[in-house]
C-alpha positions as CSV (number, residue, x, y, z in Angstrom):
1,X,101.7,66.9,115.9
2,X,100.2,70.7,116.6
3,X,98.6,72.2,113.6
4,X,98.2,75.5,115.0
5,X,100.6,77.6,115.4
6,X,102.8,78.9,118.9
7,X,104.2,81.8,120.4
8,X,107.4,80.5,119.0
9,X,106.4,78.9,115.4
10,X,104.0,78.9,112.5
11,X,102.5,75.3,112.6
12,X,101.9,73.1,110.0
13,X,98.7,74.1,108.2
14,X,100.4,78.0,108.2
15,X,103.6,76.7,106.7
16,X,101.8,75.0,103.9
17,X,99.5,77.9,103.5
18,X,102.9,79.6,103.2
19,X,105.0,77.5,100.8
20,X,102.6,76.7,98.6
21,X,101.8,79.9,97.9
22,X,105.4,81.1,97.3
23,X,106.1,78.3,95.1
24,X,102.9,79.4,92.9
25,X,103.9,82.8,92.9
26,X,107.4,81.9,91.4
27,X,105.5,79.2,89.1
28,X,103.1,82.2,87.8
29,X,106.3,84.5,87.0
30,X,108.0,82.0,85.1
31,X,104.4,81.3,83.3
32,X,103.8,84.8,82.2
33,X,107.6,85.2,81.0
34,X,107.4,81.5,78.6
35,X,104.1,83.7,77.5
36,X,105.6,86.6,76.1
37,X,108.1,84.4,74.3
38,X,105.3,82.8,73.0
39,X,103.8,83.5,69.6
40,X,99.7,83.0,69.6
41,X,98.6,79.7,69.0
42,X,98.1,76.9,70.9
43,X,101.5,76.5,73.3
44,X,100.6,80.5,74.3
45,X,96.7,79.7,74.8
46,X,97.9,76.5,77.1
47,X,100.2,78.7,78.8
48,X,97.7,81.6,80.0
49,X,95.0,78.6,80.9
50,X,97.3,77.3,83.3
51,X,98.8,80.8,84.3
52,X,94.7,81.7,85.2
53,X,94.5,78.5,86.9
54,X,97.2,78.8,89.1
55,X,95.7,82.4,89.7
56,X,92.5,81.3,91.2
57,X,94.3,79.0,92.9
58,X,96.1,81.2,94.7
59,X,93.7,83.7,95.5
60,X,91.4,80.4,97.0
61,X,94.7,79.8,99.1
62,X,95.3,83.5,100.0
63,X,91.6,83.7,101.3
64,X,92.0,80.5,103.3
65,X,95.5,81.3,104.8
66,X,93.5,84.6,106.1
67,X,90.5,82.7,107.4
68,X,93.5,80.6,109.5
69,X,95.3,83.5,110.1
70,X,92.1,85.1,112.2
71,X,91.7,81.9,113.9
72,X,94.5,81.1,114.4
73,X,97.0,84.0,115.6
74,X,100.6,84.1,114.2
75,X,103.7,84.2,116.5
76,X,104.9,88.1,117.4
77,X,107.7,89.4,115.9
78,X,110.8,89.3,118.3
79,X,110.6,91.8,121.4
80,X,114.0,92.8,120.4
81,X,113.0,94.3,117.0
82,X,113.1,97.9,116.5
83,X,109.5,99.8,116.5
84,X,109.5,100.2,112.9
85,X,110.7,96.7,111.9
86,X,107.3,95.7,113.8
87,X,105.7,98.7,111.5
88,X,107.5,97.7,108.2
89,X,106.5,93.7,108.7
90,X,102.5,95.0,109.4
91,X,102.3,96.7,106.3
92,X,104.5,94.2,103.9
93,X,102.3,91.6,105.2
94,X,98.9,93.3,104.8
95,X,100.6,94.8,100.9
96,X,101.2,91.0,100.1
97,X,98.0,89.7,101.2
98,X,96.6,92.0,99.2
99,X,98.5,91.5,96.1
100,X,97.5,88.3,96.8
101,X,94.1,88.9,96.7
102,X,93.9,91.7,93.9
103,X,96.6,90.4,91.4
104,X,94.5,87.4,90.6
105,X,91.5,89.5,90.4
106,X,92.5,91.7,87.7
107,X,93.9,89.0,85.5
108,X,90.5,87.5,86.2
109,X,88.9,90.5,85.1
110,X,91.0,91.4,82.3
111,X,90.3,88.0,81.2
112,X,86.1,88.7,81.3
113,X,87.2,92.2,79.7
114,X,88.8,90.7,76.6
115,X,86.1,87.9,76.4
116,X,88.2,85.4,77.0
117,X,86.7,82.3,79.5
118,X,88.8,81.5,83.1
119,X,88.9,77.7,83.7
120,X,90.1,76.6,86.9
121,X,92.4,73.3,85.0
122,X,89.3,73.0,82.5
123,X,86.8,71.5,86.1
124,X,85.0,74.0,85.3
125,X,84.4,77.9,83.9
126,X,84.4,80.8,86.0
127,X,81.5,83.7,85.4
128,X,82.9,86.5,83.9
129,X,83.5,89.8,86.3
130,X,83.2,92.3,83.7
131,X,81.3,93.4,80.5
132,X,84.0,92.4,77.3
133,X,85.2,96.2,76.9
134,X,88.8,97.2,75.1
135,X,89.5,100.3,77.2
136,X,88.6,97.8,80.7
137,X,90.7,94.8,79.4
138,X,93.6,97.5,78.6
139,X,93.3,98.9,82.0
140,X,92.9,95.8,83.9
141,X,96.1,94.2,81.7
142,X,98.5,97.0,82.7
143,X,97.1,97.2,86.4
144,X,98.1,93.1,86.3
145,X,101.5,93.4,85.0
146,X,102.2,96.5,87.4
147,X,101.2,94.4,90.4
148,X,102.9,91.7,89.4
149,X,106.4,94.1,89.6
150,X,105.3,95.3,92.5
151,X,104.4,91.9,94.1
152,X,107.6,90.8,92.5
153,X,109.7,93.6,94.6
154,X,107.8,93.1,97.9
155,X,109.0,89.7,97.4
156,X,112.2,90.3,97.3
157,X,112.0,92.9,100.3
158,X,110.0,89.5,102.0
159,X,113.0,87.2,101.2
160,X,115.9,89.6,102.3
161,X,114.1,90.7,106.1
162,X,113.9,87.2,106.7
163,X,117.6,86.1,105.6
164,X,118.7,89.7,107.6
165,X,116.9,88.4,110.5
166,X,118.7,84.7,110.1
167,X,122.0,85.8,109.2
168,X,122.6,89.3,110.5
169,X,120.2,89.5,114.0
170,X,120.4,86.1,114.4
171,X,116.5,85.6,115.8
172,X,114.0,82.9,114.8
173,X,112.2,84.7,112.6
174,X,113.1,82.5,109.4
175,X,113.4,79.8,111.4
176,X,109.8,79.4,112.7
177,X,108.5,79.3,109.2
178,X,110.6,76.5,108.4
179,X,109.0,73.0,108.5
180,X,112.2,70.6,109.0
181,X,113.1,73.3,111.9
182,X,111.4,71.4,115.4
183,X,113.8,73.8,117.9
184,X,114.0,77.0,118.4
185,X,117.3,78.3,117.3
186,X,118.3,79.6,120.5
187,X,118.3,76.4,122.1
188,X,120.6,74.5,119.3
């Protein structure tokens, strides 16, 4: 089996890099909506533990999937994709890494800024990244839930260009992100 990935495909290790993150990202949402519902106590303080968790998690994955990504070149988008799909793909990708990245960070840092400890599943604590300060916790809490709408809506935006590309051009672009897929769609 090829781990890296082809002209034609992700491989493997990118896929996982991929799926894995998306189904964190959608466990994280549904986390932070059960918390709102949540009155304080010990359900909510279980919640947000394994909400900051999953965070760190992803950010570890986010900065590995980069690492690959350099080494390991992804497949170009299809030749027959206007100018400015190639531009609007660049920048969704480099807003989601990001988001990625920085989402995770300010819930970390909110977290410091409200002097409240980051576990990663209670292995072990995290240092904090700020100074406990109200006006920095309140700052770092509204940047976190704005980023997650925003990461929330690029999402989306993620989710639909692919399914256009499937469903209404008709390339591989879905496709070679797919694990069970082995063949590229044109030759089916």
């Amino acid at each position: 089996m090829r781990l890296k990935n082809t002209a034609d495909k992700y491989g493997p290790i990118a896929q996982l890099f991929h799926w894995t993150i998306v189904v964190l990202v959608i466990t994280q949402f549904a986390l932070a909506l059960r918390a709102d519902d949540l009155p304080r106590g010990a359900a909510l303080l279980k919640t947000l533990a394994l909400h900051k968790s999953i965070g760190i998690t992803i950010f570890t994955l986010a900065v590995l999937r980069l690492l690959w990504r350099w080494v390991n070149p992804v497949p170009p988008m299809p030749s027959t994709a206007p100018r400015w799909q190639h531009l609007a793909a660049r920048i969704s990708h480099i807003a989601l890494y990001a988001l990625l990245l920085v989402m995770p960070l300010f819930g970390w840092m909110m977290s410091s800024a409200r002097n409240f400890p980051v576990s990663w599943f209670g292995m072990f604590t995290l240092p904090d990244l700020v100074p406990a300060n109200k006006a920095a916790y309140e700052f770092f809490h509204e940047g976190h839930e704005i980023l997650g709408i925003v990461l929330f809506l690029l999402a989306i935006l993620h989710a639909a260009a692919a399914l256009k590309h499937h469903f209404i051009d008709r390339d591989d672009v879905l496709m070679r992100m797919l694990p069970w897929n082995r063949k590229r769609r044109s030759e089916h």
